[in-house]
TIVO-728453 format. One record per atom (N, C-alpha, C): x, y, z. Coordinates in steps of 0.05 Angstrom, whole numbers, plus 5000, padded with zeros to 4 digits. Example, Ala and Ser with C-alpha at 12.3 -4.5 7.8 and 13.67 -1.06 7.14 Angstrom:
526448865156524649105156526449345156525749555142527349795143525850015157
end
This chain:
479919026938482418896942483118916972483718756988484718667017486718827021487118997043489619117049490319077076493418907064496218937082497219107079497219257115498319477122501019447130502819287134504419277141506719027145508519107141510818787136508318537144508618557170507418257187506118247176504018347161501418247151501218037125504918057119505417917096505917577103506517537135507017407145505717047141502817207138501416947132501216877096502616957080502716847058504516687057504316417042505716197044507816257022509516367025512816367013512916057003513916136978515515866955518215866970518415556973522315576981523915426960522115226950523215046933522414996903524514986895524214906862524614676850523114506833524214276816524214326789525614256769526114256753523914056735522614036713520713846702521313836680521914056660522814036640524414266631525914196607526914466592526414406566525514666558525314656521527014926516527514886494528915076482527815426479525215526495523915636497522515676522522215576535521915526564522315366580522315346605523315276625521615156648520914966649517714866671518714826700517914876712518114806745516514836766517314556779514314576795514814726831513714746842514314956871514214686898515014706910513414646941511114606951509214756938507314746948504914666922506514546895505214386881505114606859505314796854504314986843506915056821505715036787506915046769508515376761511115306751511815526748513615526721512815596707513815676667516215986671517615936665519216206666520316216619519416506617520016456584522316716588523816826555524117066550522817096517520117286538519617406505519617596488522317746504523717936486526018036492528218006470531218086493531018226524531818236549532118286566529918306584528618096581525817976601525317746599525017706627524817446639521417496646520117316639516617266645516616946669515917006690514616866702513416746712510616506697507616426709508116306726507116386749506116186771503416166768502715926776500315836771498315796750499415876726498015996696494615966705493016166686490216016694488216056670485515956673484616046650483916306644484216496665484216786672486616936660488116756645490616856644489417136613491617376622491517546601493117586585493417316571495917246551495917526519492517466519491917636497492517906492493318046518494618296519497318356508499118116503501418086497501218036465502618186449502118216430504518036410507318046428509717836415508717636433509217466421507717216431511016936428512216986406515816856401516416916427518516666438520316836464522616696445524516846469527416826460529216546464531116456456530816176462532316296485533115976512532616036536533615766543536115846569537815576567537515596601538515366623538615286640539815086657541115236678543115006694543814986716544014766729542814736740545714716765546114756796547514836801546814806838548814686858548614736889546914916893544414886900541815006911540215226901540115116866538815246841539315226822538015416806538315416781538615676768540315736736540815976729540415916691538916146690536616086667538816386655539516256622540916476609539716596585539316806576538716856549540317096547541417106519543917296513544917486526544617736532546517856562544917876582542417666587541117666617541617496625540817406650540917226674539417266690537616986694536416976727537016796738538316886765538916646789536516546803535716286807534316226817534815966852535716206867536015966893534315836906534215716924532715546934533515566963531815436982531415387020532915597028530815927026528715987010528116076978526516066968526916176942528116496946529116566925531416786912531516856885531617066878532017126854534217376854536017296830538117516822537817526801537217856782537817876759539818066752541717946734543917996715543118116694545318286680545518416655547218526644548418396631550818526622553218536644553218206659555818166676554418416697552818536706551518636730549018626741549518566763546718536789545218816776544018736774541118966771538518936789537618676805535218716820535618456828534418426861535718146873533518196899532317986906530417756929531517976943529618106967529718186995532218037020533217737011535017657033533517587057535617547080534517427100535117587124534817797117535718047145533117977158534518087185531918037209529518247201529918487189528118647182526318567159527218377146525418247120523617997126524617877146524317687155520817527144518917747152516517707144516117737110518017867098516817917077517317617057515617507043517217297028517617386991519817236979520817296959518217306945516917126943514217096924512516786939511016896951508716786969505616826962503516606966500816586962499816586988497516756980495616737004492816626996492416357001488916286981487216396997487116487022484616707024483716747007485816977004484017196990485617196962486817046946487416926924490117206916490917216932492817406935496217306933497317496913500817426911502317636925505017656941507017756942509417756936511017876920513217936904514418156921517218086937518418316941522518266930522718516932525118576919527418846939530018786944531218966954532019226939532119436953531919676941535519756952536319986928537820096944537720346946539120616941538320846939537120996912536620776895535120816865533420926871532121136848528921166850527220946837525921026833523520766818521020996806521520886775519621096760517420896755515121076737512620836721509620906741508620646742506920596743503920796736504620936719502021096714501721376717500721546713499421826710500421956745502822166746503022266767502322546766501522746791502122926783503323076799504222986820505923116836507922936839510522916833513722876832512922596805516022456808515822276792516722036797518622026821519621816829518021696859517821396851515321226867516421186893517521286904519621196926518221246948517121126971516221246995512521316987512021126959509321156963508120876954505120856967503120586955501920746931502120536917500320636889499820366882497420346877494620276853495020286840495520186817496020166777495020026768493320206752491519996734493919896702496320026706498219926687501019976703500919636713503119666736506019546733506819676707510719756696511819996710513619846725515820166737518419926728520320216727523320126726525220346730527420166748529120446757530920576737532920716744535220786727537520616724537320416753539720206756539819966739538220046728536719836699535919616706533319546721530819416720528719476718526119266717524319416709522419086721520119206726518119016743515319076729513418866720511018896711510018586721507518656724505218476734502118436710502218266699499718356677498118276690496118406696493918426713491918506701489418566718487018736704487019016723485719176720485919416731485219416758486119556774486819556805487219326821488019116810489118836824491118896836493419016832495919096843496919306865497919326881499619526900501619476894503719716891505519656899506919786919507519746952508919906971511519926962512120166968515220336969514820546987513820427013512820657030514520577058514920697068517320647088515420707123513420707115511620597138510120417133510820277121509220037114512519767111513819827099515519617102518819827094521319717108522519907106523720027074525120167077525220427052527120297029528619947041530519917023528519647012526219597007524819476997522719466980522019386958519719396941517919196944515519156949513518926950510518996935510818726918508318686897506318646914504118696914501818566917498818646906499218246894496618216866494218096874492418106872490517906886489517806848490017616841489817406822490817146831490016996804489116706819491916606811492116706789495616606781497116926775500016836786501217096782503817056748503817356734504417316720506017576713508817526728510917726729513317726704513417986704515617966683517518136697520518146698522118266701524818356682525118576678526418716655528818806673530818826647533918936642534819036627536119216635537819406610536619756622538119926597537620136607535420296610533320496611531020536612530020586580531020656563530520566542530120366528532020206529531519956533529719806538529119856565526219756577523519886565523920046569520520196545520320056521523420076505523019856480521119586484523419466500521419156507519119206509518019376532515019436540513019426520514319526497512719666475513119396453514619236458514218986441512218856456512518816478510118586485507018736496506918946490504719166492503919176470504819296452504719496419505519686422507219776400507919986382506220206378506920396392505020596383504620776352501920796344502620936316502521166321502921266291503721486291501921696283500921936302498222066296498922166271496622366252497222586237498822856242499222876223500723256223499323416238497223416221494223576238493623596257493623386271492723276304496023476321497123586311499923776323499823976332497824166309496624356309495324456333494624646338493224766364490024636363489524566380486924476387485124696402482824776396480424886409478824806421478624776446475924626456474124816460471024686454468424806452466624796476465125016484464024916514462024646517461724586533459924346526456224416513456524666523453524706513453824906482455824856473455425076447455024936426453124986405452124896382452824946347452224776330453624866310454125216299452625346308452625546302454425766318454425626339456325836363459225766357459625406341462325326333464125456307461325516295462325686269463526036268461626106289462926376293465326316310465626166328468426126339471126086320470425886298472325856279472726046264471226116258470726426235473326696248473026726278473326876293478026826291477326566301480026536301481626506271480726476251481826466232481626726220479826996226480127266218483427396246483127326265485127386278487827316278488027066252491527076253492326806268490426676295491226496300492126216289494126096301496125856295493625646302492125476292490725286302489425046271488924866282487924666270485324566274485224506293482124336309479924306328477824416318475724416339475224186351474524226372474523956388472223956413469923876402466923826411466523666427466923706452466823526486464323436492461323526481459723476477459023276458455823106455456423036435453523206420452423346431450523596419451523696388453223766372454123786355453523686333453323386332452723266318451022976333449223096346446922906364448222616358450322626373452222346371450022136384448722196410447721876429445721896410443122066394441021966385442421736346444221866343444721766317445921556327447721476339449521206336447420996344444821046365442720966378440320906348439821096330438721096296436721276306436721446321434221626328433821836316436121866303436322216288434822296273433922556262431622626236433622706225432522806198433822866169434823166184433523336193434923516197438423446216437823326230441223226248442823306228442123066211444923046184445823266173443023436169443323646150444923926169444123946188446124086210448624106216449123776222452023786220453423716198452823596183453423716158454523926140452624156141452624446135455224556157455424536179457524596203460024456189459824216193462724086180464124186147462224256140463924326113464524586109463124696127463925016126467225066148467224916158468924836176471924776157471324516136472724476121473824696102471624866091472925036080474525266090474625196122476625396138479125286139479225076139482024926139482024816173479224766176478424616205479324266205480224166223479923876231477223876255475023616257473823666273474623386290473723466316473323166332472023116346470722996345467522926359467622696386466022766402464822666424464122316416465122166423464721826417461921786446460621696433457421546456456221286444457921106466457820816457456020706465453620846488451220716492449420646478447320566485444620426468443020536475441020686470439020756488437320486497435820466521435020246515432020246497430720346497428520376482429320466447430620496443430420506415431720246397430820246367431320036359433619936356435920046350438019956355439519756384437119896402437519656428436519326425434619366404433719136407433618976385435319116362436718936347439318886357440318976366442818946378443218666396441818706424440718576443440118286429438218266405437618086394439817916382441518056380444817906357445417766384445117916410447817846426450718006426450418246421451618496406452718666442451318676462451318786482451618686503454018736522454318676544451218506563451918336579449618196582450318236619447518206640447618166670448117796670448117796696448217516703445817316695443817416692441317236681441017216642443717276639443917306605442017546587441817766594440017906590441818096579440518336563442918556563442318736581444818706594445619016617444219256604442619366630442319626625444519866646445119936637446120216644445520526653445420616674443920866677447121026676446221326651447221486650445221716639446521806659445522226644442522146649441522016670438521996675435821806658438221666641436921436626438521256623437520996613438820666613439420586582441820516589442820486562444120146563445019966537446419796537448619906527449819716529453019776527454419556501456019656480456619456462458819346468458219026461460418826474462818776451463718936456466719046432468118666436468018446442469218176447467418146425465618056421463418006394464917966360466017936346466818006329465618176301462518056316460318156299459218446303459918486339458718756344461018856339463318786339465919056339466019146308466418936293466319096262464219236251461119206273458819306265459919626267460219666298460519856314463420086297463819936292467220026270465520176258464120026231463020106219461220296205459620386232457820586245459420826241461520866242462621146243462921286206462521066185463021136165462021396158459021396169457721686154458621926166459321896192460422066208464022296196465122016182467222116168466922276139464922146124463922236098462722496106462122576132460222826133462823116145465822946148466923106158469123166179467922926193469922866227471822756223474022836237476822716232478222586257476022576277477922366294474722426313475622186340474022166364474822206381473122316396474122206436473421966443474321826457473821596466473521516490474021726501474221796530472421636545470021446541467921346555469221126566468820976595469420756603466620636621468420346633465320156629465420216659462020246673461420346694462520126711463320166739464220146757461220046768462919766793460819636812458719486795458919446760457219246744457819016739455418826751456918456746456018496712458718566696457418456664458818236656457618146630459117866624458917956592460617856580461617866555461117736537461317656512461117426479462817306496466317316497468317186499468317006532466417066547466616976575468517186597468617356585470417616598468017696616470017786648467817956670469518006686469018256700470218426720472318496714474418406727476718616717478818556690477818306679478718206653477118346628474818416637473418556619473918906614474918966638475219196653477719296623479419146625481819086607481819116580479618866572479318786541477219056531475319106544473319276541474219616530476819696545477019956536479319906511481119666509482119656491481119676463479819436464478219386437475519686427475119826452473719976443474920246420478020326434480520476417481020396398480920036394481819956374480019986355476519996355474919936334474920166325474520366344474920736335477420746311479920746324481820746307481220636285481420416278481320246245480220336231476320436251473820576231476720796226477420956230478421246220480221146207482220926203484420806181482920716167481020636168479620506142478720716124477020886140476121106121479221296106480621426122482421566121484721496101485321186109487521196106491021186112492021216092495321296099496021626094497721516102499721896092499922026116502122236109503322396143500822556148498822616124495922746143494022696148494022386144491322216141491621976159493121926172494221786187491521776216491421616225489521456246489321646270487321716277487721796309485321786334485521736349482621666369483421846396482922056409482522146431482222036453483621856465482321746495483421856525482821716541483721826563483921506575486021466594486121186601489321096606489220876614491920806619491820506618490720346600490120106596491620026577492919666586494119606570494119586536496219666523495819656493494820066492494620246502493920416509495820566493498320546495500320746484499920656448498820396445498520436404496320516401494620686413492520886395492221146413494621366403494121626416491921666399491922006406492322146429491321996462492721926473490921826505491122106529489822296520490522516533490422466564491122796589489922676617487922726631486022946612483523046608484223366630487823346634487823606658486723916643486524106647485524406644487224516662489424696651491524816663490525176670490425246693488825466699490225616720491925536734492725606754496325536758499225586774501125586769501425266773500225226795499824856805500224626788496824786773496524616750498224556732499724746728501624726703504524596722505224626744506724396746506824146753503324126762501823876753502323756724502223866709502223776677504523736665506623876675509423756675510723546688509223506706510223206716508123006706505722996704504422856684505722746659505823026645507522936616509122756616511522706639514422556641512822356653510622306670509822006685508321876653506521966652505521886624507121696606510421886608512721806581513921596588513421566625515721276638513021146636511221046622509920756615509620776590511320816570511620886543508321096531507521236541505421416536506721606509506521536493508021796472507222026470505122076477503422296467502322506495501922726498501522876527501023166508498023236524496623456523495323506548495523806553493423876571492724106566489824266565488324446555489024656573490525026564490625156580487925326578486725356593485425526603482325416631480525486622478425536654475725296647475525076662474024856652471025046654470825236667468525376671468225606649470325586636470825826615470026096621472326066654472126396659474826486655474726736650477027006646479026876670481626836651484526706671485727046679485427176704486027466699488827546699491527266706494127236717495327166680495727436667496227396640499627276643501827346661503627216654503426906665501526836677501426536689499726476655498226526644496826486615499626396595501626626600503826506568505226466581506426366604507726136609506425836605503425886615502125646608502725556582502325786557502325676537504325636521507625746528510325716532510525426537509725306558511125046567509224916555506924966544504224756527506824616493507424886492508824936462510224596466511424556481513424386488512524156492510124016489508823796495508223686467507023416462506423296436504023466430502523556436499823646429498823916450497824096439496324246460493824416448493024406471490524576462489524786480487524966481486025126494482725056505482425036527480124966536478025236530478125456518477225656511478725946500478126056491479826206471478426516465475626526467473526796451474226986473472227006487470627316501471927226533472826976532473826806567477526776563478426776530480526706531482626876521484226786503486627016501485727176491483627196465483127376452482027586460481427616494479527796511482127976522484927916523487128016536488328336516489028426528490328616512492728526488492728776474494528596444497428536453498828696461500628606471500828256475499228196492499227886510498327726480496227836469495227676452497927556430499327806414501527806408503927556407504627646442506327346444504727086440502527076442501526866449501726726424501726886400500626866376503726816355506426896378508426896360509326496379508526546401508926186417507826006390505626106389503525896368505825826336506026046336507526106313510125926317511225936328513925776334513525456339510625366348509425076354509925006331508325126305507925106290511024926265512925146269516025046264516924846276515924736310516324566311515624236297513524236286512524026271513423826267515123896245517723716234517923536251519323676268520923576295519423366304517823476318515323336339513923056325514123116298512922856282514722696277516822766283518922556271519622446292520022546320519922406340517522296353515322286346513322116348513021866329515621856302515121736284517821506302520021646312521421456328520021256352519221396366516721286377515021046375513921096338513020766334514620496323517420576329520020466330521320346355521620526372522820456387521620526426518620546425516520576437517720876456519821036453520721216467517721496468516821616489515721816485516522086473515422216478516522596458517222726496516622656512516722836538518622576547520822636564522822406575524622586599523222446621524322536639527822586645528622616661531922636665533822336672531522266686531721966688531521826673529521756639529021606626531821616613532621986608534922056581537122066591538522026616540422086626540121876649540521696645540121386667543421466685546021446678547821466697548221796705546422066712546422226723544722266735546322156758543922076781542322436796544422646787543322836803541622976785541422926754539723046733537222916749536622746762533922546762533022666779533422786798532923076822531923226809532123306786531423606769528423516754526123446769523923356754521023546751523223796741520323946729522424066700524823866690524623926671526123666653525823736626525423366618526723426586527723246569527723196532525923246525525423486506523723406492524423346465523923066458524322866431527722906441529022816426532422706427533822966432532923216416535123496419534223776434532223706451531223986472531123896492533024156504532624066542529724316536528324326557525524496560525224496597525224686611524424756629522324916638520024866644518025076645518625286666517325496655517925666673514825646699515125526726513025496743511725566753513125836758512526146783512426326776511226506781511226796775514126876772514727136763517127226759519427206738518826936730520726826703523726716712523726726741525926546743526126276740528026206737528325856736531325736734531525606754534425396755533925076734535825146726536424986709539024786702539824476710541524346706540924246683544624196672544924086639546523846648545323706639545123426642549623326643550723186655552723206642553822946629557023056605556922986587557122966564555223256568553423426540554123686546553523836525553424146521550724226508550924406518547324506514547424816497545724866480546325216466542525326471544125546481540725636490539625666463537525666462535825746426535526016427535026226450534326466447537426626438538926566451542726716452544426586433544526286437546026126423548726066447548026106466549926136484550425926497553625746505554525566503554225366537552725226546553325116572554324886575556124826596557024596599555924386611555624106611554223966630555923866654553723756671554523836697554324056718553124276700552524476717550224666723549724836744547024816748546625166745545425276731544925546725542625696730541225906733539026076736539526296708536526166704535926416683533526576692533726846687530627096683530227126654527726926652526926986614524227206614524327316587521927516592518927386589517127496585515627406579514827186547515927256537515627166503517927056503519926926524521626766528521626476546523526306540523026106557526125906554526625776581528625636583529225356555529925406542529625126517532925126504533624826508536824836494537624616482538724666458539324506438541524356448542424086445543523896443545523906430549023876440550723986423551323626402551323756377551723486359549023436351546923576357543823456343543323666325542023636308540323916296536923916292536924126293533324186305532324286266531324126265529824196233526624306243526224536224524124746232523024776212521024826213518524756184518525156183516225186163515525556163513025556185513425906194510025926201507925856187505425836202504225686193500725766205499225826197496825896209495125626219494725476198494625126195496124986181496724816192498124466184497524396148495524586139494724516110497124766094498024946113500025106091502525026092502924696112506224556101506924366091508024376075508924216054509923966069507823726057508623496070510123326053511323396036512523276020516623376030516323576029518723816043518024006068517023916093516724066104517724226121521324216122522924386135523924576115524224886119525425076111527525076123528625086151531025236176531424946182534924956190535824766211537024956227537224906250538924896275542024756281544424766277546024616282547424686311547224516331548524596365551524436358553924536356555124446357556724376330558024156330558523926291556623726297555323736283553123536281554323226283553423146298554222806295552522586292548822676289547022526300544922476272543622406261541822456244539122546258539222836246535922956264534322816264531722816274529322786284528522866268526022856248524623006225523022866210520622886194518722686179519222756154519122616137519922536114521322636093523622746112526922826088527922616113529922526096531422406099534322486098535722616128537922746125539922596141542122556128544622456133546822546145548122516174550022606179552922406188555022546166557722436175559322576184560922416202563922656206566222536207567322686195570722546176573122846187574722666197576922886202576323156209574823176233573423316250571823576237570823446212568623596200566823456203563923506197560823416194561223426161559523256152557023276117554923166128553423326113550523336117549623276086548123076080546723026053543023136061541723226046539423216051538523526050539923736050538624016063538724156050537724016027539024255998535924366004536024645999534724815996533424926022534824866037533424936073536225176088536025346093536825566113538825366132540425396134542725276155543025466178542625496207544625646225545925516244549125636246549625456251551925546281551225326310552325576327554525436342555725466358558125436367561325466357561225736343563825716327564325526304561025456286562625246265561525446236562225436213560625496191560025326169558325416145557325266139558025366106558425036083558325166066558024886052556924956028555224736006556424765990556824425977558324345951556024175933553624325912552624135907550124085933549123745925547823715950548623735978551123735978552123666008553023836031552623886049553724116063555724056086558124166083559824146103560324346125560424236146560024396169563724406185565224596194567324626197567524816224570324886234570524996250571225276244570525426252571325766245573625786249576025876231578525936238578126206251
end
C-alpha cells in the first residue's frame, strides 16, 4: 500500500465537489459525482448511513450479512441535499462536497471545512494512480476507539494504524467503517502527519465503500454486529480453565498431566493441544494415518473423558502434496489454484502442501465433514488459528484473489470448523458450537473463541492483556483469553506477579494456563498454590454470570470486557481510567498491574459501586486507592444489579445446567434483571421496594442496608429500618 506521509501528499487526489441527484427509491438514493463517478448512499440498519462510490465487481457485499436497508428519504435544498432515516441525518453539501451527520437533533461527525490548515485535505477524493480513496473528517477533543487488537492504551488518537478490520467510533457517538480486505486501509490520527483535530481514511480500492454510524457506543456495536453477525454463544465448558500442552508432549505425557491436576483439587475443564502430534492431525486430515493413530488417540481421548476432560485439537488445513488426498482433491478443483490454473503448492514446516479452497461448495462441506471421526473419537472443539500465506498469487472456485480472498478465506474456514462441531454436537448450554481462532476478520466476532494467542509472563504482559481485552471488545470481539504463564514453560519465579496474573485472568471470558506441572503453579509452595486454587474456585461461581452475558452478546453484539468508554459514553474522565473496564453489565474489575497490590481506582459517575470483598459503599465520581492482599483484588458490584453465582466447582460437569445458580449478590434494591443462563429472574420495584420472582431456592445476600424476605416464590427486598 502507497504511503502518504503527510497533509500535501493528499493534495493530488481529486476531491468530489459536486453532486447530482439521479434517482430516489424508497431504499436508496443514486447520485452521480463530478467527475462521473456513481454514488448509492443506503441505511442498512437503524443509525447508518452506507456510502458506494464507485461500486465494483470487487465489491465485498457478501460480508454483509443484513442485506434490507431502512427506508430512506431525501431533499433536496440551496447547495445539497439531506437524506433522512428515523433519528439520523446526513447533510450532503456541495462546491465542495461536505458531509454532516445528525442524531437525535445532534451534530455527531462533520467534513474537515475549509480552514487554511485543511486546505489540502479533501472531504472524499480519488487518486487513479494508485487506485486510492481519501475520507477525512474533523475531530474535536474526543477520543476515537476500535480498529483492532491493541496492546498498549486504547484510544487511537495521535496514531497511524493498519486494520485489517477497520470500525472505530468515538464516545461523541459516531462511528466510521470502510469494508475493505485486509490491510487496504490507514487510518491517520497522528498529529505529525496531519493536524490533531482531524481524522483521514486512506483505502487503496477501486471503489470505496464507507459506512458511517450514530448513536451511542452501544448502539454502534449493535449495528456493527447486524451487518457483520451475531456472535454465538460458546459452551459452559469452554469457561472453565483451560490447560495448554507443550508443543512436543504426547498422548501419554497429556494423560499424566490430567491425571495430576484432577488428583490435586484443581478448578479446570480443558486440555488444549497446540500441536497437532496428539492426534497426527496433518497425516490424517491428508489420509496418511495407520490403524495405530486412531487407536492412540483414541485410548487418550476417552480416558480423558472419563476425567471429566474437554479436548481441543490443533486444526491443519494443508494437503500434503504427495499424498492421495492431494490429488484427489486437486482433481475436484477442491484447492486453491497459482496463476497457470494448477493447485498452489505451499511450503510449510519444510514441505509443500495445497491449501483447501473453502469458496468451493463442494470442498467446504467435504472439509466440514472430515472432522466427523475426529468428534466420535472425542474432541470438542479446534484451533483454527492457521491463515493463508502471505506474498501468494492464489486464485479461488469463486474468482476470489489477494486481498478479497485474504477475507473470504479465513472466514469460511471458522465457518466450516464451526458447523462440523454444530452438526456433530449440537444444541444445549453444553454442547453448543465452538472453534478457537486467532484473527480479526470480518464476520470474526460470530465464531469465538477468537483468542490473541498472548502468554502473560511478566507485569507488562498482563497490562498488555488488559488493554487487549477492552480493544478486542470496541470491534464487538466478545470473547478474550490470554494464557498465564512461560511460552518456554519455564518456572515464573515472581509468585505475586503469578496470582495477580491469575486474579485479573479470573475476570476475562475465558482463561487458561500456558503450563501448570513441574514449570507451573503446582511447582510453588502451598500457600501460593492455595490462593490460586480458591481464584479458580471463585471463576468457577462466576459462570452463570459470564454465560449469560455472553448470551447478551449474541443479542445485542455487546462484549463481556467493556471498556470505560464503551459503558460510560458521557464520563468523559472514566475514559482516562483504561486499565480498568465492565466486566458483563454488574463488575467494575481493576487489575492489580504492579507489584505491591496497590491500585487507584475511579467509579464511574452516576452509580454506586459495593466492593465484593467488604461490601463497602462508593460513590461515583470519585477516585480512590486500594492495598488488596494477595488472594484479593479490586472488583465492585453495581448498585441496582445482582451478581448470580453458581457452587464451586472442580469441572463445568458438577453444575447444574438446568439450575445453575445457588448465591445471589444484591448491590443496592435491585432494579435491573441479572445477567445469568437459563433461570429466568425477574425484577420489580413498587413503592421503593424491589420483587424478585425466580430465586426460589438460591441464598440471597444482600448489601447496602436492604433485607431480604420471601413470600412463597417471590422475594422482597426492603430497606432496613
Amino acid at each position: 500500500m502507497k504511503r502518504f506521509n503527510c497533509a500535501a501528499d493528499f493534495a493530488c487526489f481529486a476531491s468530489l465537489k459536486k453532486l447530482s441527484l439521479k434517482r430516489a427509491l424508497a431504499e436508496s438514493v443514486h447520485f452521480e459525482t463530478d467527475s462521473g463517478l456513481p454514488l448509492v448512499i443506503t441505511s442498512p440498519t437503524p443509525g447508518v448511513f452506507r456510502l458506494q462510490f464507485a461500486h465494483t465487481e470487487e465489491s465485498l457485499d457478501d460480508l454483509i450479512v443484513q442485506q434490507e436497508a431502512e427506508p430512506i428519504t431525501v431533499e433536496s435544498f440551496s447547495g445539497g441535499f439531506l437524506l433522512k432515516t428515523f433519528f439520523t441525518e446526513l447533510r450532503l453539501s456541495t462546491k465542495p462536497l461536505q458531509m454532516a451527520l445528525t442524531h437525535r437533533m445532534r451534530l455527531r461527525l462533520s467534513s474537515v471545512g475549509g480552514t487554511a490548515a485543511s486546505c489540502s485535505l479533501p472531504t472524499v477524493g480519488f487518486h487513479p494512480p494508485t487506485k486510492s480513496w481519501a475520507v477525512s473528517f474533523a475531530l474535536g477533543d474526543e477520543p476515537v476507539y476500535g480498529l483492532g487488537q491493541a496492546g498498549k492504551g486504547l484510544n487511537r488518537k495521535g496514531q497511524q494504524v493498519d486494520s485489517d478490520l477497520p470500525f472505530c467510533w468515538s464516545p461523541q457517538g459516531w462511528g466510521v467503517m470502510i469494508l475493505s480486505a485486509p490491510g487496504n486501509v490507514r487510518h491517520h490520527v497522528m498529529r505529525d502527519i496531519i493536524s490533531s483535530d482531524h481524522y483521514l481514511l486512506h483505502a487503496q480500492t477501486k471503489g470505496l465503500d464507507l459506512f458511517l454510524f450514530a448513536g451511542t457506543p452501544a448502539e454502534m456495536i449493535n449495528a456493527f454486529t447486524n451487518l457483520t453477525g451475531k456472535p454465538n454463544v460458546p459452551p459452559m465448558w469452554s469457561l472453565g480453565t483451560w490447560i495448554g500442552q507443550a508443543p512436543e508432549a504426547d498422548s501419554h505425557q497429556i494423560l499424566i498431566s490430567a491425571h495430576n491436576l484432577r488428583a490435586q483439587g484443581i478448578s479446570a475443564d480443558v486440555i488444549a493441544a497446540y500441536s497437532s502430534r496428539p492426534l497426527s492431525m496433518k497425516s490424517r486430515m491428508s489420509f496418511e494415518s495407520q490403524a495405530d493413530d486412531f487407536a492412540e488417540s483414541k485410548k487418550m481421548l476417552t480416558k480423558l473423558q472419563e476425567m471429566h476432560w474437554h479436548f481441543s485439537a490443533t486444526e491443519h488445513v494443508f494437503i500434503r502434496e504427495n499424498s492421495p488426498a492431494f490429488e484427489e482433491m486437486a482433481a475436484k478443483g477442491w484447492l486453491l489454484k497459482n496463476a497457470q490454473g494448477k493447485a498452489a503448492s505451499v511450503a510449510c514446516e519444510g514441505d509443500l502442501f495445497g491449501v483447501v479452497d473453502f469458496t468451493h461448495p463442494e470442498a467446504f462441506n467435504f472439509w466440514r465433514d472430515r472432522h466427523e471421526p475426529f468428534f466420535k473419537e472425542g474432541v470438542d472443539a479446534f484451533n483454527t488459528a492457521m491463515t493463508l500465506p502471505e506474498a501468494l498469487d492464489l486464485y479461488a472456485y469463486d474468482g476470489s484473489r489477494g486481498a478479497r480472498l485474504d477475507c473470504l478465506w479465513s472466514l469460511l474456514f471458522n465457518r466450516a470448523v464451526f458447523e462440523a462441531t454444530q452438526k456433530f454436537h449440537g444444541e444445549g448450554i453444553d454442547k453448543r458450537a465452538l472453534v478457537v481462532g486467532k484473527g480479526q476478520f470480518w464476520g470474526s466476532q460470530c465464531y469465538p473463541l477468537q483468542y490473541s494467542g498472548q502468554t502473560v509472563s511478566k507485569w507488562e504482559q498482563l497490562t498488555s492483556a488488559v488493554y487487549t481485552a477492552q480493544s478486542l471488545g470496541a470491534i464487538a470481539q466478545p470473547c478474550y483469553s490470554a494464557f498465564v504463564g512461560d511460552n518456554a514453560h519455564q518456572q515464573i519465579e515472581d509468585t505475586e506477579f503469578y496470582v495477580r496474573a491469575v486474579a485479573a485472568s479470573v475476570f476475562f471470558s475465558h482463561l487458561g494456563f500456558a503450563n501448570v506441572g513441574e514449570h507451573g503453579f503446582l511447582a510453588y509452595e502451598p500457600e501460593i498454590q492455595t490462593t490460586i486454587k480458591k481464584w479458580l474456585k471463585f471463576r468457577y461461581r462466576l459462570i452463570p454470570y459470564i454465560l449469560g452475558a455472553l448470551e447478551e452478546s449474541s443479542r445485542n453484539g455487546l462484549p463481556v470486557v467493556r471498556s470505560m468508554a464503551l459503558a460510560f459514553p458521557e464520563d468523559k474522565f472514566a475514559h482516562t481510567q483504561e486499565l480498568q473496564y465492565l466486566f458483563g453489565p454488574a463488575l467494575l474489575v481493576a487489575p492489580i498491574v504492579e507489584p505491591g497490590g496497590k491500585r487507584q481506582v475511579y467509579f464511574p459517575k452516576g452509580e454506586r459501586w459495593y466492593d465484593l470483598a467488604t461490601g463497602v459503599k462508593y460513590e461515583g465520581g470519585t477516585l480512590y486507592e486500594f492495598e488488596k492482599p494477595l488472594d484479593g483484588a479490586p472488583v465492585f458490584g453495581r448498585e441496582g444489579y445482582i451478581l448470580c453465582l453458581g457452587p464451586e466447582a472442580q469441572s463445568t460437569f458438577e453444575i447444574n445446567t438446568i439450575r445453575p445458580i445457588t448465591e445471589a449478590w444484591l448491590f443496592g434494591l435491585p432494579a435491573v434483571d441479572p445477567c445469568v443462563t437459563a433461570v429466568k429472574v425477574k425484577v420489580m420495584q413498587m413503592q421503593g421496594n424491589a420483587y424478585i420472582k425466580g430465586l426460589e431456592g438460591t441464598k440471597i445476600l444482600a448489601a447496602g442496608g436492604y433485607e431480604v424476605s420471601r413470600r412463597g416464590a417471590e422475594v422482597k427486598i426492603v430497606k432496613k429500618r
